[in-house]
MARZALO-520273 format. One record per atom (N, C-alpha, C, O, CB): residue in one letter; atom name; x, y, z. Coordinates in pm, whole numbers. Glycine has a CB too. Example, Ala and Ser with C-alpha at 12.3 -4.5 7.8 and 13.67 -1.06 7.14 Angstrom:
! residues 2
{"A" "N" {1319 -569 780}}
{"A" "CA" {1230 -450 780}}
{"A" "C" {1320 -330 780}}
{"A" "O" {1424 -332 846}}
{"A" "CB" {1131 -447 905}}
{"S" "N" {1285 -225 708}}
{"S" "CA" {1367 -106 714}}
{"S" "C" {1290 3 787}}
{"S" "O" {1341 114 804}}
{"S" "CB" {1408 -60 572}}
This chain:
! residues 50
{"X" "N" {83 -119 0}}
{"X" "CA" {0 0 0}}
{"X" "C" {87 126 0}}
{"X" "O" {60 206 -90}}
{"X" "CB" {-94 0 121}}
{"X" "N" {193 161 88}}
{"X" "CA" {278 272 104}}
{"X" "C" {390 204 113}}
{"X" "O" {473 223 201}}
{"X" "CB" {255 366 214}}
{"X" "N" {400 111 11}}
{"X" "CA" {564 94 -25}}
{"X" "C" {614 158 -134}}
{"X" "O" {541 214 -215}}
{"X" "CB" {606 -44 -53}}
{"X" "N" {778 153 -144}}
{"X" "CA" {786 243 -272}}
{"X" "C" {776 385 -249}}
{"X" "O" {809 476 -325}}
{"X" "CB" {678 211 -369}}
{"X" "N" {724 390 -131}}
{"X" "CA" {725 598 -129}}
{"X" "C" {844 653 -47}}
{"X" "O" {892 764 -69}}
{"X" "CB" {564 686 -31}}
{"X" "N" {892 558 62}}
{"X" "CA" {1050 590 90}}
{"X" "C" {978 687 246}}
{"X" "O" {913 629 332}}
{"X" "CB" {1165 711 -80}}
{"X" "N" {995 773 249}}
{"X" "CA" {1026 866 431}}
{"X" "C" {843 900 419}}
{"X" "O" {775 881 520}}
{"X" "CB" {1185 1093 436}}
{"X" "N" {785 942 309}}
{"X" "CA" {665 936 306}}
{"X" "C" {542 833 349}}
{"X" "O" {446 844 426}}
{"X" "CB" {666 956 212}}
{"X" "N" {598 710 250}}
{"X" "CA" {553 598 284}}
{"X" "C" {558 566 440}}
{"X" "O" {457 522 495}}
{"X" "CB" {619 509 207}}
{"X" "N" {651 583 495}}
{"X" "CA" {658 591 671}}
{"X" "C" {615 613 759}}
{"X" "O" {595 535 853}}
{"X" "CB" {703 633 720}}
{"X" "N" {574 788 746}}
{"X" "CA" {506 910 787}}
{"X" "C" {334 799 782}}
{"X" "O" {284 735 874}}
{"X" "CB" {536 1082 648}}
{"X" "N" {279 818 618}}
{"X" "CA" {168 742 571}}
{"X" "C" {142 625 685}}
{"X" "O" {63 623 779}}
{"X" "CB" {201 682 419}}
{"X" "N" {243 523 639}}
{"X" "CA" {175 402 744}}
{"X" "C" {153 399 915}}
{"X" "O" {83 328 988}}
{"X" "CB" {267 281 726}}
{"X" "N" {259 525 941}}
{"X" "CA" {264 564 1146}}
{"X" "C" {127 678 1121}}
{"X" "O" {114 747 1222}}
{"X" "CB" {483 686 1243}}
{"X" "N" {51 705 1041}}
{"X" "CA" {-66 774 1068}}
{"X" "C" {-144 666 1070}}
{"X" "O" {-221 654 1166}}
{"X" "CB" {-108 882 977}}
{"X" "N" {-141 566 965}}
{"X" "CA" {-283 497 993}}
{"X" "C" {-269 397 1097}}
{"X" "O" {-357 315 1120}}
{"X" "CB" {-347 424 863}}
{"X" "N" {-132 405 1174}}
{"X" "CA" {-171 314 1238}}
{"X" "C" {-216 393 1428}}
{"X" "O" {-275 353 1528}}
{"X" "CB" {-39 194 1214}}
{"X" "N" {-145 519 1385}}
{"X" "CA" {-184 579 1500}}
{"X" "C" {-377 621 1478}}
{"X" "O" {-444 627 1582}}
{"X" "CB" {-66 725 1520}}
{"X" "N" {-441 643 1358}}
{"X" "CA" {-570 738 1340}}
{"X" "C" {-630 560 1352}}
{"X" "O" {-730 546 1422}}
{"X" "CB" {-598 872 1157}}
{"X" "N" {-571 431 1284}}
{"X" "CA" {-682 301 1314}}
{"X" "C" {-638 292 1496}}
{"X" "O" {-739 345 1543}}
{"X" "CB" {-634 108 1194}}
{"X" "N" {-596 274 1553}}
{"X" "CA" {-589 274 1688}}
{"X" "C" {-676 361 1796}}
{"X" "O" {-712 332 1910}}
{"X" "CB" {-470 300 1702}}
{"X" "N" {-694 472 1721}}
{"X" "CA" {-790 593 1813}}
{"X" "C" {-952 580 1768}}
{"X" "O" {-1056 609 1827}}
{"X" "CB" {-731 779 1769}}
{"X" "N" {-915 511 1603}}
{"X" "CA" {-1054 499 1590}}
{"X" "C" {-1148 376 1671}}
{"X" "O" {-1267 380 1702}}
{"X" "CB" {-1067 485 1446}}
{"X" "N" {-1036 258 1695}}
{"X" "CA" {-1113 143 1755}}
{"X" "C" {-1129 149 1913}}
{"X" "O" {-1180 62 1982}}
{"X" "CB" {-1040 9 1718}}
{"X" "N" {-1065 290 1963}}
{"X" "CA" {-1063 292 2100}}
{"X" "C" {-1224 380 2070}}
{"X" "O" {-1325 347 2132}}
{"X" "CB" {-905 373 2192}}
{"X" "N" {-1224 483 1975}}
{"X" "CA" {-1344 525 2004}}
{"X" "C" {-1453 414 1982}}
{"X" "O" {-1536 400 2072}}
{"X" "CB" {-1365 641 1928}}
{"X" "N" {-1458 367 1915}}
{"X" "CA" {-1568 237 1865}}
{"X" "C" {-1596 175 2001}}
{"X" "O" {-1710 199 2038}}
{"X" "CB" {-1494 101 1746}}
{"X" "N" {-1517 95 2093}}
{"X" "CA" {-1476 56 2205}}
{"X" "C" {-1581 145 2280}}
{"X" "O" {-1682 95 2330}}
{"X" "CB" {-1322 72 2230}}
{"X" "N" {-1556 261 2286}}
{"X" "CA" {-1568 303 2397}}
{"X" "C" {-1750 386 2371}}
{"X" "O" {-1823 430 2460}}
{"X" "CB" {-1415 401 2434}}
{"X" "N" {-1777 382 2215}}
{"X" "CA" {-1955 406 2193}}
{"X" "C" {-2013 272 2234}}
{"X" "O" {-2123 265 2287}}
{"X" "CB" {-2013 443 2012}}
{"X" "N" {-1925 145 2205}}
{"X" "CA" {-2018 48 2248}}
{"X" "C" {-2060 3 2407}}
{"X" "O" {-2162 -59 2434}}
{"X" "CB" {-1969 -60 2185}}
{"X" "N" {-1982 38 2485}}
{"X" "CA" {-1945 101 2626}}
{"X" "C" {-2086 175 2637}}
{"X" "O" {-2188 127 2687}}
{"X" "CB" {-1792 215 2633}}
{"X" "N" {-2074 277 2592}}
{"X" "CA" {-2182 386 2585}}
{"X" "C" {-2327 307 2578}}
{"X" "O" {-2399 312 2678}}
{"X" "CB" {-2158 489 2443}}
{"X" "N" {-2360 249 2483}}
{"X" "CA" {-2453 224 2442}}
{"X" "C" {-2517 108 2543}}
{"X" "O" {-2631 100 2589}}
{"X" "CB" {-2429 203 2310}}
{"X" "N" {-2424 37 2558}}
{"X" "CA" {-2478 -84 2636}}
{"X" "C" {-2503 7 2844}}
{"X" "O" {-2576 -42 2930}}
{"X" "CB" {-2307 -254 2614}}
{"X" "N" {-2437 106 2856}}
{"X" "CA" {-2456 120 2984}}
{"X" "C" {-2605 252 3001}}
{"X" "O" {-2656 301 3103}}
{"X" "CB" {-2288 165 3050}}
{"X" "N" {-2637 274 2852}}
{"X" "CA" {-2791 327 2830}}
{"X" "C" {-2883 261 2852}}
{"X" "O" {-2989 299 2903}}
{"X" "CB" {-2826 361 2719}}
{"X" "N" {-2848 115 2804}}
{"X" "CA" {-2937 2 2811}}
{"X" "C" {-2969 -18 2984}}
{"X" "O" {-3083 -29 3030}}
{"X" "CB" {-2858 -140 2732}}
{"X" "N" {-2854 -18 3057}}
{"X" "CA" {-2876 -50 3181}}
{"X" "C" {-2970 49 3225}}
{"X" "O" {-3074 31 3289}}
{"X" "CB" {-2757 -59 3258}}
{"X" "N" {-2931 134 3192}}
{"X" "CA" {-3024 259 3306}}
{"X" "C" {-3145 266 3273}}
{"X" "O" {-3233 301 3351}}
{"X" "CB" {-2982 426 3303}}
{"X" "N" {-3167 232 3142}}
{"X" "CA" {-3320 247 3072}}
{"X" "C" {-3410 136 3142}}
{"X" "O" {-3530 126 3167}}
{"X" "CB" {-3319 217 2888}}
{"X" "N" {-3284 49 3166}}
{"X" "CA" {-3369 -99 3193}}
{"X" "C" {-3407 -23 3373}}
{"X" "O" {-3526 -15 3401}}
{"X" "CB" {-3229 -306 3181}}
{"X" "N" {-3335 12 3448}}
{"X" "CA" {-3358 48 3581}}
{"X" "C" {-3450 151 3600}}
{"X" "O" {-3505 157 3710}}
{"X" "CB" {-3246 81 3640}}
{"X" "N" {-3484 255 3494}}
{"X" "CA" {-3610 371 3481}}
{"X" "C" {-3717 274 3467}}
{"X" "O" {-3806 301 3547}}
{"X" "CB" {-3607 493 3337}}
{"X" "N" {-3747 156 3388}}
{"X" "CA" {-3807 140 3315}}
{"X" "C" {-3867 17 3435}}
{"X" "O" {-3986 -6 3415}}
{"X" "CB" {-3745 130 3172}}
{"X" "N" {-3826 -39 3517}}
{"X" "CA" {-3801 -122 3647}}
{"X" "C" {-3914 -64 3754}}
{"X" "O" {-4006 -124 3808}}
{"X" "CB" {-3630 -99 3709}}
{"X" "N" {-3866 97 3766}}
{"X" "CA" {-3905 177 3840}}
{"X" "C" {-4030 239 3850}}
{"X" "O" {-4103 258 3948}}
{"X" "CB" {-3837 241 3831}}
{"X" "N" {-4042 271 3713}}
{"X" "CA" {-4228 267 3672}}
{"X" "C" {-4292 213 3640}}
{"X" "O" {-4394 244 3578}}
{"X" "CB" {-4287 315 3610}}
{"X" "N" {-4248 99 3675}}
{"X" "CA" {-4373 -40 3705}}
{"X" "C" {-4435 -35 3867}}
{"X" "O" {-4525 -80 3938}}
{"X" "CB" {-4279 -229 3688}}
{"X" "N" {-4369 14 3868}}
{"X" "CA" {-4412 4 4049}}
{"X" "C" {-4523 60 4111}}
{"X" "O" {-4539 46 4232}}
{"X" "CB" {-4315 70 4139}}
């Protein structure tokens, strides 16, 4: 993919591996998100049954 480009090619591959690393921490961390909505919804939702 970024062979053949020499100090560029370098630069190129230490970005994507630094921008794929931040992206899967964010991914990580919406699914985090999402599932601890679930909890609370489930505990509102617990609450006005009562």
């Amino acid at each position: 993919m970024f062979s053949g480009m020499g100090a560029a090619g370098f630069f190129a591959g230490l970005m994507v591996m630094v921008f794929g690393a931040i992206s899967v921490r964010v991914y990580c961390e919406l699914i985090m998100v999402i599932f601890r909505n679930n909890k609370y919804l489930k505990t509102i939702s617990e609450k006005s049954q009562l």
